[in-house]
BARO-771051 format. One record per residue (C-alpha): residue in one letter; x, y, z. Coordinates in pm, whole numbers, padded with zeros to 5 digits, always signed. Layout:
BEGIN
AXYZ;...
% end
This chain:
BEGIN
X+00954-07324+05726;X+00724-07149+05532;X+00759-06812+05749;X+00769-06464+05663;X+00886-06144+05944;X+00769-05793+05955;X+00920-05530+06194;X+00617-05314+06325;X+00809-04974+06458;X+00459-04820+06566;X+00357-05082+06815;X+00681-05219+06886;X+00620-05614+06793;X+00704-05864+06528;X+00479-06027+06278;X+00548-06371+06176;X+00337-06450+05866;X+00212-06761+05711;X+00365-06704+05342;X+00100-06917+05166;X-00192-06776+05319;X-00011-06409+05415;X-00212-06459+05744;X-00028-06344+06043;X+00011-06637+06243;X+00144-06413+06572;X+00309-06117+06696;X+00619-06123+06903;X+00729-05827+07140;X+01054-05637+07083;X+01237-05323+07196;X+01106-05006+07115;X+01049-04909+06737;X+01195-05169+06569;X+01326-05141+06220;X+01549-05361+06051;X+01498-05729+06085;X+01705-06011+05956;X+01661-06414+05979;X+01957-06654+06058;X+01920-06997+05888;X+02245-07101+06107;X+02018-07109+06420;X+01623-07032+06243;X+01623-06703+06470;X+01487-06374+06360;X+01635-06063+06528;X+01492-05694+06521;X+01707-05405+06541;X+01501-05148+06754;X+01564-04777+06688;X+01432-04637+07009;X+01470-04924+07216;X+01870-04890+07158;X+01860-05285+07147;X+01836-05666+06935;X+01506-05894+06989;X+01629-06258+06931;X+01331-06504+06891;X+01263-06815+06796;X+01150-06807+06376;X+00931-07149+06448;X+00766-07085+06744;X+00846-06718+06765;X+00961-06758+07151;X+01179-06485+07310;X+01552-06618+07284;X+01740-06282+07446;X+01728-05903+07401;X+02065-05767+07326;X+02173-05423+07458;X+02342-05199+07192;X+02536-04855+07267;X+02309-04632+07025;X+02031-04613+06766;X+02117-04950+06515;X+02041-04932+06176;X+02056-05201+05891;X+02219-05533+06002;X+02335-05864+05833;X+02434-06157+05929;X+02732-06427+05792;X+02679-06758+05888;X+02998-06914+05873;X+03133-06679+06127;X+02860-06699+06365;X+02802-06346+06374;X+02540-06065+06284;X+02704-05700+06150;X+02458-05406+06244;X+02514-05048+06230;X+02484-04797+06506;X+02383-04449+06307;X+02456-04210+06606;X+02793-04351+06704;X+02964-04398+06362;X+03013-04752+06446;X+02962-05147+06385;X+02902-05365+06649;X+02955-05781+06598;X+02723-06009+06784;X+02801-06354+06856;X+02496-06566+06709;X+02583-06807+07034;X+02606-06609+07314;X+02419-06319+07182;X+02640-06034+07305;X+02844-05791+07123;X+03204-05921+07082;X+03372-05606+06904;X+03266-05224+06787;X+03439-05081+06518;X+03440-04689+06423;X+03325-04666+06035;X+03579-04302+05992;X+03571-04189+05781;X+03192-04314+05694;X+02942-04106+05945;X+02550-04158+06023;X+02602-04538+05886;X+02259-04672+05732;X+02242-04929+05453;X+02423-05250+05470;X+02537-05534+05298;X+02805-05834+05283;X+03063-05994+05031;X+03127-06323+05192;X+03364-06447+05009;X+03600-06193+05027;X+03485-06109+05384;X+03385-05747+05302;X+03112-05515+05410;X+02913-05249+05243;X+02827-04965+05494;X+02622-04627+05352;X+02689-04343+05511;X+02477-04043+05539;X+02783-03821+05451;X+02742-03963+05158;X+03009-04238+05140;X+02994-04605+05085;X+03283-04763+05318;X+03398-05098+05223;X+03538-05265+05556;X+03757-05598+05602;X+03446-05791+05798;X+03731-06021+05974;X+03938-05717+06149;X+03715-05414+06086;X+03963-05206+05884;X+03810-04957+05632;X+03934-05034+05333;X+03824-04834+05052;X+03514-04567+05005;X+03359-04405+04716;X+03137-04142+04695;X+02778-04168+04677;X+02401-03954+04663;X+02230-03778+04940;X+02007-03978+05207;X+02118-04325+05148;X+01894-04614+05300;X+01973-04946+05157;X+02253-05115+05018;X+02300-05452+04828;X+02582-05671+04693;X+02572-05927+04388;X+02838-06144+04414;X+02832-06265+04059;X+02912-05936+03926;X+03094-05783+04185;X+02882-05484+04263;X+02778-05304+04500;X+02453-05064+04489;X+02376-04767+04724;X+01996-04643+04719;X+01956-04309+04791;X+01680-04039+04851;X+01821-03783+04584;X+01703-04025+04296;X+01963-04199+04232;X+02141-04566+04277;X+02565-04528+04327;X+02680-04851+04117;X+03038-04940+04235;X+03250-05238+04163;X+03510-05433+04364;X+03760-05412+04168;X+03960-05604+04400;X+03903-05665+04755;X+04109-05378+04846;X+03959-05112+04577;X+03613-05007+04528;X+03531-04779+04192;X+03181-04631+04103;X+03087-04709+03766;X+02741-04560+03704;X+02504-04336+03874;X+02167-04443+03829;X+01900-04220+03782;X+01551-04350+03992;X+01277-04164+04159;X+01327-03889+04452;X+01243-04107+04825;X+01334-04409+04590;X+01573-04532+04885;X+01432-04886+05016;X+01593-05154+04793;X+01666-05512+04738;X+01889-05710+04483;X+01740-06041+04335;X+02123-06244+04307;X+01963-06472+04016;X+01867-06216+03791;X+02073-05960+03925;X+01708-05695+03899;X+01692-05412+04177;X+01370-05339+04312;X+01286-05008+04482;X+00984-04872+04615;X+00876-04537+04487;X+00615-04268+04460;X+00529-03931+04443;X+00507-03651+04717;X+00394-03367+04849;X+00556-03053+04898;X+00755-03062+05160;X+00586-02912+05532;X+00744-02690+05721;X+01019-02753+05956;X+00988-02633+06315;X+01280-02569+06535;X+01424-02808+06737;X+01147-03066+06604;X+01224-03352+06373;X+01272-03269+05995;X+00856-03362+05869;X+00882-03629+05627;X+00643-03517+05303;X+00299-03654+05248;X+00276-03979+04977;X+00077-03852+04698;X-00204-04085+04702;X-00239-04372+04428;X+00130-04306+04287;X+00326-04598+04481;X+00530-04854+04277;X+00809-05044+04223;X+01073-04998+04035;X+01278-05256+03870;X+01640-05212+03710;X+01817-05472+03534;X+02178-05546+03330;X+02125-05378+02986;X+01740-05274+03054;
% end
């Protein structure tokens, strides 16, 4: 297909981008402020999670025509989706919970609490074993049977995760996290999850992805400012980017 998808929280559409040229081909409205986005070969159709909007944009990845907007019961987070099952995972952060859409009929066919995970954010998926990944912002990484729902093992983790990934070759699971570090766990077995390192990145480094072929993390990074002031009853300000210092870092087995 040939297509790449950007989420564009600020003006509350969807880029879909020529990945040759990186022209953007066209722009596709969503919900308000969407965030995380995710593609499903099973039926080529991108969805956007949208913070504000409390909702899913389903549209067509070729053509990028509105398929359905899917109501959600709070502010969704990171989503994934298993195509075997027919059915997307996504987190809602302010209701401790993780809804399962149907990738047919679009609607949500179950909800299940995360406890004792809270604030879920990063996600990810062991299909094989049928297991998810959820980070939580009180600093716990639940594992969860992706079949019934039932939390089956956590393990502690940094402050101000945003990301998580699974490699299935290795069996590990990675939490990102704003203190600096990455929580490496391992799945011991599908019922047990055991940390096994605690990376040391960059402080914000918290947006990552796993290559599964070489099994390298990649996370954004830079430096900041000192942190503003915070004003009561006003959102926490996030710090400035100090300008020039943005890169990626890359982590590897043995490097």
């Amino acid at each position: 297909m040939n297509r790449g998808f950007t989420s564009n929280g600020q003006e509350s559409k969807a880029s879909i981008i020529d990945l040759q040229t990186l022209k953007t081909l066209s722009k596709v409205n969503t919900g308000e402020n969407p965030d995380a986005i995710l593609y499903d070969p099973g039926r080529q159709e991108v969805y956007t999670f949208n913070g504000r909007g409390q909702s899913a944009t389903v549209f067509e990845a070729k053509s990028g025509k509105l398929v359905d907007t899917v109501p959600l019961p709070g502010k969704p987070e990171f989503a994934v989706v298993d195509t075997r099952v027919k059915r997307v995972y996504a987190n809602i952060e302010d209701k401790n919970s993780v809804v399962v859409i149907d990738t047919e009929t679009h609607k949500i066919a179950v909800t299940w609490p995360i406890a004792p995970g809270e604030s879920a954010s990063g996600m990810a998926i062991d299909f094989k074993n049928h297991r998810l990944f959820v980070g939580c912002q009180n600093k716990l990484m639940v594992m969860m049977d992706s079949e019934n729902g039932r939390v089956v093992s956590t393990v502690p983790i940094g402050q101000g995760v945003d990301a998580n990934a699974f490699d299935p070759s290795t069996g590990l699971a990675f939490s990102s996290n704003g203190d600096g570090t990455v929580t490496i766990a391992r799945e011991e077995t599908p019922e047990k999850l055991a940390v096994v390192q605690t990376l040391t990145t960059m402080r914000g480094a918290r947006t990552m992805t796993l290559d599964p072929k070489t099994h390298n993390l990649y996370l954004a990074a830079a430096e900041y400012e000192p942190a503003l002031p915070t004003v009561p009853g006003a959102p926490r300000p996030r710090p400035k980017i100090v300008p020039g210092t943005f890169r990626v870092l890359v982590y590897g087995i043995g490097k």
